[in-house]
C-alpha positions as CSV (number, residue, x, y, z in Angstrom):
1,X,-28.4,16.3,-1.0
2,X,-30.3,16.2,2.5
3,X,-30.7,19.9,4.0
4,X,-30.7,19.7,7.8
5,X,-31.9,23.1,9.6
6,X,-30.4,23.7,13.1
7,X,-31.8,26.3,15.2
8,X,-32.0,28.8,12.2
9,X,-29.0,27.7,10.4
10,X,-29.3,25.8,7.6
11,X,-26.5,23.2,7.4
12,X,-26.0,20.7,4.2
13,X,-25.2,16.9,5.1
14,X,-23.4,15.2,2.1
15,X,-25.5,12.3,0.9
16,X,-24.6,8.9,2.2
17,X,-24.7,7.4,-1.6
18,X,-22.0,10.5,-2.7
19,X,-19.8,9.5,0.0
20,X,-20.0,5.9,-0.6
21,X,-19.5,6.0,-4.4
22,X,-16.7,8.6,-3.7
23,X,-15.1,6.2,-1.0
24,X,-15.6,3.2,-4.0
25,X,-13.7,5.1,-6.4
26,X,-10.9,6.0,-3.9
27,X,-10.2,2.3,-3.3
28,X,-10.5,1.7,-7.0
29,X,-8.2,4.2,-8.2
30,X,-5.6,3.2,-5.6
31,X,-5.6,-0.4,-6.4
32,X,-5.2,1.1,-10.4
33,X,-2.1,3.1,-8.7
34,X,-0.9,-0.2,-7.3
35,X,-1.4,-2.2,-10.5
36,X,0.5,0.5,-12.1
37,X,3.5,0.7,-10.0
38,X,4.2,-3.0,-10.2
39,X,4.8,-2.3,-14.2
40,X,8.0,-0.5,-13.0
41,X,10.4,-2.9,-12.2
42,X,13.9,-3.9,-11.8
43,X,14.7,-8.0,-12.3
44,X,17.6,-9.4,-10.4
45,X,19.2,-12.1,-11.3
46,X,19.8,-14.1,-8.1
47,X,16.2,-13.6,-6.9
48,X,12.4,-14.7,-7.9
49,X,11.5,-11.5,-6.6
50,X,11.7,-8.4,-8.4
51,X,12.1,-4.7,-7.1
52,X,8.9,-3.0,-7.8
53,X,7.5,0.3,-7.1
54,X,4.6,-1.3,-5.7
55,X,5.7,-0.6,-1.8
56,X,5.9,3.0,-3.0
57,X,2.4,2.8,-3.6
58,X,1.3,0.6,-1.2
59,X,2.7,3.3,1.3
60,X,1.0,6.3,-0.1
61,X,-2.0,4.3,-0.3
62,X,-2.1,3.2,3.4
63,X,-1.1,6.8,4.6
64,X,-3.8,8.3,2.4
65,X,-6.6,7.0,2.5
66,X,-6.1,5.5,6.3
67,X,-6.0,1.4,7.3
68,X,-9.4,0.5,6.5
69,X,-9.5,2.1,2.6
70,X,-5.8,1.2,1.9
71,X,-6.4,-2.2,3.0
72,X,-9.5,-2.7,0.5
73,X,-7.4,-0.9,-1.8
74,X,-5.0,-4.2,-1.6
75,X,-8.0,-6.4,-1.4
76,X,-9.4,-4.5,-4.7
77,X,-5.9,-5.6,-6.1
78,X,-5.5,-8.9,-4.8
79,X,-9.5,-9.6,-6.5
80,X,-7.9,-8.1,-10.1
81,X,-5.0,-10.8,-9.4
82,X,-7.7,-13.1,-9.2
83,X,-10.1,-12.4,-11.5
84,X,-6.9,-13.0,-14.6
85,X,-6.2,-9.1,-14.8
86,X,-2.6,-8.2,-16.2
87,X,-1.9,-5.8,-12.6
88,X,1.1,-7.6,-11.6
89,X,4.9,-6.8,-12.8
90,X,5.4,-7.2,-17.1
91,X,1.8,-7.3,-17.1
92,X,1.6,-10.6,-15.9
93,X,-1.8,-12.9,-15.2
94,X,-0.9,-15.6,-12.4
95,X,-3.6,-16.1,-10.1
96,X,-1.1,-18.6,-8.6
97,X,1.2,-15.9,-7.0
98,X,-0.5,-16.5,-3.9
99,X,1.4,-19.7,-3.9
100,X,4.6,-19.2,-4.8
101,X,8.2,-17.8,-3.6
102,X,6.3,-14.2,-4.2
103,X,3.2,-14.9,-2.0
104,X,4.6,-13.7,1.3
105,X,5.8,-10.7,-0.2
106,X,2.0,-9.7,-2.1
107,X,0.1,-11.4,1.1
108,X,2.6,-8.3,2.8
109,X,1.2,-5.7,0.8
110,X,-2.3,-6.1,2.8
111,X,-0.7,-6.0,6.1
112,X,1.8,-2.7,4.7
113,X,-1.0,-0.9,3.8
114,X,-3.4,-1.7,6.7
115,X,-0.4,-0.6,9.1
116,X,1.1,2.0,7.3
117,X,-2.3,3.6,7.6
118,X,-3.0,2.3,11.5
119,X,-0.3,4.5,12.3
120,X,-0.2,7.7,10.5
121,X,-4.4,7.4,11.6
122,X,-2.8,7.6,15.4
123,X,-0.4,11.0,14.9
124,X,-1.2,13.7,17.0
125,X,1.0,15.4,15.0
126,X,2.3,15.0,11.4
127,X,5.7,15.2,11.0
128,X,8.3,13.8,8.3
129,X,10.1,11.9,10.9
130,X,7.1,10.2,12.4
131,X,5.6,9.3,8.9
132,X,9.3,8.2,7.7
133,X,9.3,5.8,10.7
134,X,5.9,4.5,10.4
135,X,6.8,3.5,7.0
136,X,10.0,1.9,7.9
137,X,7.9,-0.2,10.4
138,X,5.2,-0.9,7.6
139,X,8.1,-2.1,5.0
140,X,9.6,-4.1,7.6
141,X,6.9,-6.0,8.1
142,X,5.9,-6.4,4.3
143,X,9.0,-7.7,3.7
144,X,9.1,-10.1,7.1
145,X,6.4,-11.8,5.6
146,X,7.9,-12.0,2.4
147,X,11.0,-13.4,3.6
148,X,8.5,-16.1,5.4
149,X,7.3,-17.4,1.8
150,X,10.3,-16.8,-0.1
151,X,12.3,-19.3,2.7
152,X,10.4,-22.6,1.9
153,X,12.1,-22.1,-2.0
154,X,15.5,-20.9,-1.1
155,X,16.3,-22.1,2.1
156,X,16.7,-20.2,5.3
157,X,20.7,-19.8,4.5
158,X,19.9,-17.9,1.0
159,X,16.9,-16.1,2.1
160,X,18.3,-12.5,3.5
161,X,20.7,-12.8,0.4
162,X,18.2,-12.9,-2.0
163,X,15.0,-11.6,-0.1
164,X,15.9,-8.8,2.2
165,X,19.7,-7.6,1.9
166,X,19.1,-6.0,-2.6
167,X,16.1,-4.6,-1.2
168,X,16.9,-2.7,1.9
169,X,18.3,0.5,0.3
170,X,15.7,0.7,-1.8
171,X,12.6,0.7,0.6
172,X,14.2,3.3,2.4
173,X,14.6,5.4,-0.7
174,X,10.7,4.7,-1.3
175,X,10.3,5.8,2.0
176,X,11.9,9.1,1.6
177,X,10.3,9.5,-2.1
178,X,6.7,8.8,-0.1
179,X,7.8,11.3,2.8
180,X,8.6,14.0,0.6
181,X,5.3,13.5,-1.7
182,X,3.0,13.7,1.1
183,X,5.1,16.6,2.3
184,X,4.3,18.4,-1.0
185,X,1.1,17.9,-1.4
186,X,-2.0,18.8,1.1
187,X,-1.4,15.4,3.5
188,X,-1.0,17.5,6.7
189,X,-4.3,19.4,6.0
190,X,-5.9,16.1,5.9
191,X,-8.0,15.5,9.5
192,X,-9.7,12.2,8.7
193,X,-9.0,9.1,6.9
194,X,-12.5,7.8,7.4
């Protein structure tokens, strides 16, 4: 620990290598939380893509730790995909869901997180309504992209049918279930997402 004295007062800094190891394990736990959350899943059968509780985490991720750490967070996820890890739904290793009818959906979770925490980052205020919103913006554009890669497989007439429509309700129930976690926990106490 560096000591820094101040005109009499003696002030301690915290150590850069405490804050970075601490920041390391923050993004390494949350892409554990993420990996986690896609085991709890619901398969339909009209649709490649499964309901996860992945956007659940993804949302608390991105509204915890702030754009910048919930989007390594994804990155830290999208590298266990790649490295053969069994993080996605069932436990499954496919390297080669960047390619498929799931890709725009995954791809989406960098861009949810990143925004999700973009914009709670910018609240003057904390309120449920503003971070309910901002997460109905964040899902919304997860699943925009998702709708974009699931198209090219099921064709632009099947595509809200089986890529937007059994998933609205819900993302806006994960919404809620994120609203009223952050609500009951310390969230508005936090001042910095750095």
């Amino acid at each position: 620990m560096v000591i820094a004295v101040d005109f009499g007062r003696v002030a301690a800094e915290p150590n850069p290598l405490v804050r970075n190891w601490s920041s390391i394990l923050q993004v390494l736990g949350a892409s554990l939380l993420i990996a986690l959350c896609a085991q709890i899943k619901v398969t339909l059968p009209f649709t490649p893509v499964p309901i996860t509780m992945q956007t659940l985490a993804i949302l608390l991720v991105g509204a915890t730790l702030g754009s910048r750490k919930g989007a390594l967070a994804v990155l830290a996820y999208f590298s266990e995909i790649l490295m053969g890890l069994p993080v996605l739904s069932n436990a499954a290793i496919d390297p080669l869901v960047f390619l498929g009818p799931k890709a725009g959906y995954v791809l989406g979770f960098l861009v949810q997180a990143y925004c999700m925490g973009w914009m709670v980052e910018r609240m003057k205020v904390f309120s449920v309504s503003r971070v309910f919103l901002a997460g109905l913006v964040a899902c919304t554009l997860e699943m925009s992209l998702g709708v974009l890669g699931l198209a090219p497989y099921v064709g632009w007439n099947n595509v809200l049918w089986m890529g937007v429509y059994p998933f609205l309700v819900g993302e806006i129930v994960k919404v809620c279930v994120m609203c009223y976690i952050l609500k009951r926990s310390s969230f508005a106490s936090i001042e910095q997402h750095g």
